[in-house]
C-alpha positions in Angstrom: 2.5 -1.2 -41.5 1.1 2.2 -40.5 -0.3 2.4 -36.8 -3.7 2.6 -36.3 -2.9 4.7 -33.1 0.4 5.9 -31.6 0.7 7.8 -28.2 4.2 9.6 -27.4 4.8 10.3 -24.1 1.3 10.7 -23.1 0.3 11.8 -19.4 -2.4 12.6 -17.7 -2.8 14.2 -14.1 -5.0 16.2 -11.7 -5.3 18.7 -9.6 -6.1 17.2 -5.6 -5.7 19.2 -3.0 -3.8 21.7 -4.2 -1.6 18.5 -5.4 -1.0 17.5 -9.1 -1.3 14.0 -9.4 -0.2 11.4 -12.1 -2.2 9.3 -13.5 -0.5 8.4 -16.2 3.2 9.2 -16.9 5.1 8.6 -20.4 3.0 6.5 -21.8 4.5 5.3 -25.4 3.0 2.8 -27.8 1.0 1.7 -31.2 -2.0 -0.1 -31.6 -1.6 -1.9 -35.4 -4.8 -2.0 -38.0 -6.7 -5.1 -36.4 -4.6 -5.7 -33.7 -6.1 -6.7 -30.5 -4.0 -5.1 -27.6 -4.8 -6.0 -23.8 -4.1 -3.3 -21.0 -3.7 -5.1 -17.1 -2.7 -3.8 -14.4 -4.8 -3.4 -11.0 -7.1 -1.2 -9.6 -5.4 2.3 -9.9 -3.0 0.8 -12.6 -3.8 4.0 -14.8 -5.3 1.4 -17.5 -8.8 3.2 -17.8 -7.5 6.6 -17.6 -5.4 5.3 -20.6 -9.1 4.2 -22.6 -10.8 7.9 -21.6 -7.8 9.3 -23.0 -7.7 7.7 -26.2 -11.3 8.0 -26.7 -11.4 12.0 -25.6 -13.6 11.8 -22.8 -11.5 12.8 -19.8 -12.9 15.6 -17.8 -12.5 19.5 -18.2 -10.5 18.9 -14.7 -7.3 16.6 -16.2 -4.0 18.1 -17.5 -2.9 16.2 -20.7 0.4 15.9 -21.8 2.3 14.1 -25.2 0.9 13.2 -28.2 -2.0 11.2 -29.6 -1.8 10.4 -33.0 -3.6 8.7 -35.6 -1.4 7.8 -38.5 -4.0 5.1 -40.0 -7.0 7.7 -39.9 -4.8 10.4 -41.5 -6.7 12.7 -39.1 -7.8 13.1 -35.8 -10.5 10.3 -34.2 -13.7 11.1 -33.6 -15.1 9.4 -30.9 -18.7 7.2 -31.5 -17.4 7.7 -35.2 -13.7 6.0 -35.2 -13.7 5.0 -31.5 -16.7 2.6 -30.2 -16.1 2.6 -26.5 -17.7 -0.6 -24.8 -18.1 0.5 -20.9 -18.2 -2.2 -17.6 -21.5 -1.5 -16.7 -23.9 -1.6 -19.3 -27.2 -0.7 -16.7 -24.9 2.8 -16.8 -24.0 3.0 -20.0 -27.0 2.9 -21.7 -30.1 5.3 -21.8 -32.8 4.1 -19.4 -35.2 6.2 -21.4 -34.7 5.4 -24.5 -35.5 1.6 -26.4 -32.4 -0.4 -27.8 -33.4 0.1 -31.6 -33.2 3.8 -31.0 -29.6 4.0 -28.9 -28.0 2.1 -31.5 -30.0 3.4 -34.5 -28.6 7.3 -32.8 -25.0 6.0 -33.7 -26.0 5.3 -37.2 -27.7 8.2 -38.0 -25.3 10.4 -36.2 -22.4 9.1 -38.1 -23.1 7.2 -41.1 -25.5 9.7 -43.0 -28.1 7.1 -42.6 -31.7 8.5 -42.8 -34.0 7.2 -40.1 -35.2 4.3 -41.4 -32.0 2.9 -42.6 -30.7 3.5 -39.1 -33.3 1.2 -37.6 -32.3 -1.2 -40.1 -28.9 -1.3 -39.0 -29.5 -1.6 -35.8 -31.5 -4.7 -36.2 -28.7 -6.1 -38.1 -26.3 -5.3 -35.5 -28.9 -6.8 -32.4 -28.2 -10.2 -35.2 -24.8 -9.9 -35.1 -24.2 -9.4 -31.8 -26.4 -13.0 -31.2 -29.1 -11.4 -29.3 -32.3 -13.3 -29.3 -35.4 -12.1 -31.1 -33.7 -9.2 -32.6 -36.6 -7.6 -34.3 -38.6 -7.4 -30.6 -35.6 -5.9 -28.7 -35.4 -3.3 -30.6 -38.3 -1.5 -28.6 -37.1 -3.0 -25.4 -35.9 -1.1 -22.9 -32.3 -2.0 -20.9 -34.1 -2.5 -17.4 -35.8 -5.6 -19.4 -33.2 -6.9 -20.5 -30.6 -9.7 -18.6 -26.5 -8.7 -18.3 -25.2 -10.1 -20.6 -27.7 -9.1 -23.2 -27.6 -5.3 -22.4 -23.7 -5.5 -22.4 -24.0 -7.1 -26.3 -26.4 -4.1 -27.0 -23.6 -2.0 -25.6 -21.2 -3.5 -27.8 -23.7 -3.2 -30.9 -23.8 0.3 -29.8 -20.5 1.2 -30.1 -19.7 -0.6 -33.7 -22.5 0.8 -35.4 -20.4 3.3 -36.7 -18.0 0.9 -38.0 -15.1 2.0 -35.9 -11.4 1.8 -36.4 -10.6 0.7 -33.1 -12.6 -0.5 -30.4 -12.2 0.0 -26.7 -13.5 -2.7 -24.0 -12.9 -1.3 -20.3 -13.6 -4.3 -18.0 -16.2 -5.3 -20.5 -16.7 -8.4 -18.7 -16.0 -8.2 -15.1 -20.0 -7.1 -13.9 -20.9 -10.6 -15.5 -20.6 -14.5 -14.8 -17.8 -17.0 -16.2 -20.5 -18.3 -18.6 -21.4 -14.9 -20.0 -18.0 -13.4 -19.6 -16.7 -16.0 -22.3 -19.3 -15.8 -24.4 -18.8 -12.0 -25.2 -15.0 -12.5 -25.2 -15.8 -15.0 -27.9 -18.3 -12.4 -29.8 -15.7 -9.5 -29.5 -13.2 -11.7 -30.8 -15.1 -12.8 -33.9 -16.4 -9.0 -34.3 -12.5 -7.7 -34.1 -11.9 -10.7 -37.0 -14.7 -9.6 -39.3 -14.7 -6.1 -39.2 -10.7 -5.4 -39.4 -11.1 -3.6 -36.2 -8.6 -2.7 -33.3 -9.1 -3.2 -30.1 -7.7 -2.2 -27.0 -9.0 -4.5 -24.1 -8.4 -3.5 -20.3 -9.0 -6.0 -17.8 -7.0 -6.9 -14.2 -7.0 -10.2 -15.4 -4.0 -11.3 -17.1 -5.3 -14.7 -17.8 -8.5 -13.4 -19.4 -6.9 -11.1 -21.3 -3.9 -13.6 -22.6 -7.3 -15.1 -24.5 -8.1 -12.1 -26.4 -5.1 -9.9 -26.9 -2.4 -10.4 -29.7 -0.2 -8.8 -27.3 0.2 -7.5 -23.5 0.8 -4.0 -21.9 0.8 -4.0 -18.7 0.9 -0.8 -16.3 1.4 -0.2 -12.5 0.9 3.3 -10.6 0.2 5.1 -14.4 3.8 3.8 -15.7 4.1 0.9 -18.7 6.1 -1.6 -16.8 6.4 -3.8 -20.1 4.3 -4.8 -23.7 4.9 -7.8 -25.8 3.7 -10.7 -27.5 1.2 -12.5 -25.4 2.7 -15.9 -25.2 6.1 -13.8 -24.3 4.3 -11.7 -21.4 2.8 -14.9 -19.7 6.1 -17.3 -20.7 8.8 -15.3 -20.0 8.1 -11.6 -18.4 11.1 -9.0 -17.9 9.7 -7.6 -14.9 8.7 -9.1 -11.2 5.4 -7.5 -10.8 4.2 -8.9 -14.1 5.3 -12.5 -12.6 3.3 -10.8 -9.3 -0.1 -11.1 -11.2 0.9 -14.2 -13.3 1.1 -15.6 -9.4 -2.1 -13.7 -8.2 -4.6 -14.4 -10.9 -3.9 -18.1 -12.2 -1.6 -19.8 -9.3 -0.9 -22.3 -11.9 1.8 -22.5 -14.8 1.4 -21.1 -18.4 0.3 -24.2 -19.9 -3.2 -23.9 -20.2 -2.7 -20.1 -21.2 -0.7 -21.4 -24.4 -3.6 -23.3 -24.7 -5.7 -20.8 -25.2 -3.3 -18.7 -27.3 -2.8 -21.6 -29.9 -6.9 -21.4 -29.5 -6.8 -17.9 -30.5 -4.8 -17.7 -33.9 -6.5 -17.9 -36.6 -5.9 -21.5 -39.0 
């Protein structure tokens, strides 16, 4: 099977102090056509400076080093177009200004070849899928009126509108409660399964993510300490500090995770 996404040896570093610092360092790995890939790691890990990277929003500032290549596309990614980038903090994220039909009816226009009207349509459909209430209403909302939770599924409605090949989620979840944090776990999950989408889900949380992802990376001070299956990674992982946050995050065995797993695969 062709990649959707392969990085070779990718790096990333800055300038501090007259000091080049590493982000990331030798980064190698492929993300598979609907293949839902979790990156953990804690704070500093390099896993979000590994999402900015792929989606080409870095700033002016970093040095960037390796390769990263879209086999799948045939070309390069264009981000908003083949990248949908679903941000932590949706009050940021979105346009204060602007109502919740027109942000996501932008995307459609923007990359679809839409006319107006049609765009608004879309986005309607999307408020739908995304299982936000009164769809037709919201769409001349504004975000400030809106709870969380609902202004992080107009984020993610947002950044499918284009239909993208992959989708990124950068702690997608951790600004919001247990309740609504699995609820839009569940929604990305059943988007990723519709659509045929990638996804590339960065969270700290190992036990979170081992709900989501198809398989694991996980990263420490900008290096990939190790990648697998997910029932592998929270079973039986190669390295210490990936049994580190095992211990920190759940405290408990890998029974209920394999739960959750089984839960996870399609019948």
């Amino acid at each position: 099977m062709i990649p959707r996404l392969s990085l070779h040896g990718l790096g990333v570093s800055y300038r501090s102090n007259g000091t080049e610092v590493e982000a990331l360092r030798d980064i190698s790995l492929e993300i598979r056509p609907g293949e839902r890939l979790a990156a953990i790691g804690e704070s500093g890990s390099g896993k979000s400076t590994l999402a900015l990277a792929i989606a080409g929003l870095l700033p002016a500032s970093a040095k960037i080093a390796g390769r990263i290549d879209w086999p799948g596309l045939g070309r390069h990614a264009q981000n908003g177009r083949d990248i949908g980038f679903v941000f932590q903090d949706p009050g940021s994220s979105l346009n204060p200004v602007l109502t919740i039909g027109e942000q996501i009816a932008e995307v459609a226009y923007t990359h679809l070849g839409l006319n107006w009207r049609q765009s608004y349509k879309r986005a309607e459909e999307l408020l739908h899928r995304v299982h936000l209430p009164d769809p037709a209403s919201a769409l001349s909302a504004f975000p400030h009126q809106l709870s969380g939770g609902q202004r992080q599924r107009v984020a993610i409605a947002e950044a499918i509108a284009a239909r993208p090949a992959l989708l990124i989620a950068d702690e997608a979840t951790s600004a919001l409660d247990t309740i609504v944090q699995a609820e839009i776990v569940k929604l990305i999950q059943e988007l990723i399964a519709k659509d045929g989408m990638s996804l590339l889900f960065i969270s700290h949380d190992i036990a979170l993510a081992s709900e989501i992802a198809d398989r694991i990376a996980v990263f420490r001070y900008g290096r990939l300490v190790e990648i697998g299956d997910t029932d592998a990674i929270i079973t039986a992982p190669a390295e210490a500090y990936t049994r580190q946050l095992l211990d920190a995050h759940m405290g408990l065995d890998v029974v209920p995770l394999l739960r959750r797993a089984d839960a996870r695969r399609p019948s």
